[in-house]
N, C-alpha and C positions, 0 to 999 in steps of 0.2 A: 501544605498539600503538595504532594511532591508532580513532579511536571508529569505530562502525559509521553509517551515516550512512540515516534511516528519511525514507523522505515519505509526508505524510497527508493525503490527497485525501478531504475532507471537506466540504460546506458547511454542516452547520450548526456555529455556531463556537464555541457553548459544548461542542458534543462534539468538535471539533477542535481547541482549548485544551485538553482535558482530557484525550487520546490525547498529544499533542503535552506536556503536562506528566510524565504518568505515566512515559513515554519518554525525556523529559530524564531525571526522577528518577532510572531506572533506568542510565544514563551513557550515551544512544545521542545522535547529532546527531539533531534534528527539524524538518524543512521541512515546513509548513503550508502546504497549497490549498485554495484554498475554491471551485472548480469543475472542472472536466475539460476547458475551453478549452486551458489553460498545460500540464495536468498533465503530459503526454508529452514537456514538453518540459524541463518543472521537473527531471521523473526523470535525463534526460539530464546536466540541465545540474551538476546535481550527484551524477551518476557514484552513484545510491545503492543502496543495499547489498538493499534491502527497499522494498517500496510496503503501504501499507495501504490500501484501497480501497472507496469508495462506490460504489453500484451509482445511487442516483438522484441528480444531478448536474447543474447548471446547465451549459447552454451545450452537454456533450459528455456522455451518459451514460456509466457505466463500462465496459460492453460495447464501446465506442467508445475507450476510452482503454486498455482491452486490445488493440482489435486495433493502435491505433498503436503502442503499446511493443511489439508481437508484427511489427510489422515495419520497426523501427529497428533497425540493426547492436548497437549502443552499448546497446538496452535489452531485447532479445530475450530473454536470461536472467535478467533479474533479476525476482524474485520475487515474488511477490503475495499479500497475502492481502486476501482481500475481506473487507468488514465491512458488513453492510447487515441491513435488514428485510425489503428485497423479494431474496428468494434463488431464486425461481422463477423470475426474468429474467433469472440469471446464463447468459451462453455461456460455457460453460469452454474453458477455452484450457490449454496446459502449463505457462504461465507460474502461476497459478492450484494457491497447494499447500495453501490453508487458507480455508475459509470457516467466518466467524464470524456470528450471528446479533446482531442488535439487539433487544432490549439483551442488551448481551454482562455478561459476568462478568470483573471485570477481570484475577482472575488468569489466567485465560482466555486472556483478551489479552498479558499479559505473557510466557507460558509458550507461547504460538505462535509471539512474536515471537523472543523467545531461540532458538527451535529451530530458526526461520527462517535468523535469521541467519549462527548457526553452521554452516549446510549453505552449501558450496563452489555458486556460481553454475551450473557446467561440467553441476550436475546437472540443473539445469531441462531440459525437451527442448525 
């Protein structure tokens, strides 16, 4: 079964190293962004399973990188969980099935992600 394939659109890089480690450890693939310029396109380019998502963000904030993945064919369903401090500037969208606070609790993080992934894409609306 081939691994689940996670992208983590993060800028700061010791917490996107260490989302990005935890995630290896646990056997998922992990692509690392460190802004929201590339991100919608990073998602695409490798077809991934899950997004983890910053809400403040160089270049493109996350509410911007939602609405691109929210109307690219190829990224429309795939899933998102946002992971941010500032959560009152979230626009939710249906892509959007888990918001995490800063700082999170890592089982937290681990135990969203799993449940994320395991849920069929087709569900997103």
């Amino acid at each position: 079964m081939p691994r689940k394939k996670i992208v983590v659109v993060e800028d700061d890089p010791e917490l996107r190293d260490l989302e990005t480690f935890l995630l290896g450890a646990e056997g998922y693939d992990v692509v690392g962004v460190a802004d929201g310029i590339e991100a919608a396109a990073i998602v695409q380019r490798e077809h991934a399973d899950l997004v983890l998502l910053d809400l403040m963000l160089p270049g493109k904030d996350g509410n911007a990188v939602l609405e691109e993945l929210s109307e690219q064919a190829e990224t429309r369903r795939t899933p998102v969980i946002v992971v941010s401090a500032f959560l009152a500037q979230l626009r939710l969208t249906p892509q959007v099935r888990r918001v995490l606070s800063k700082p999170f609790d890592v089982s937290d993080l681990l135990d969203a992600v799993a449940r994320e992934v395991e849920r069929p894409h087709e569900e997103v609306a």
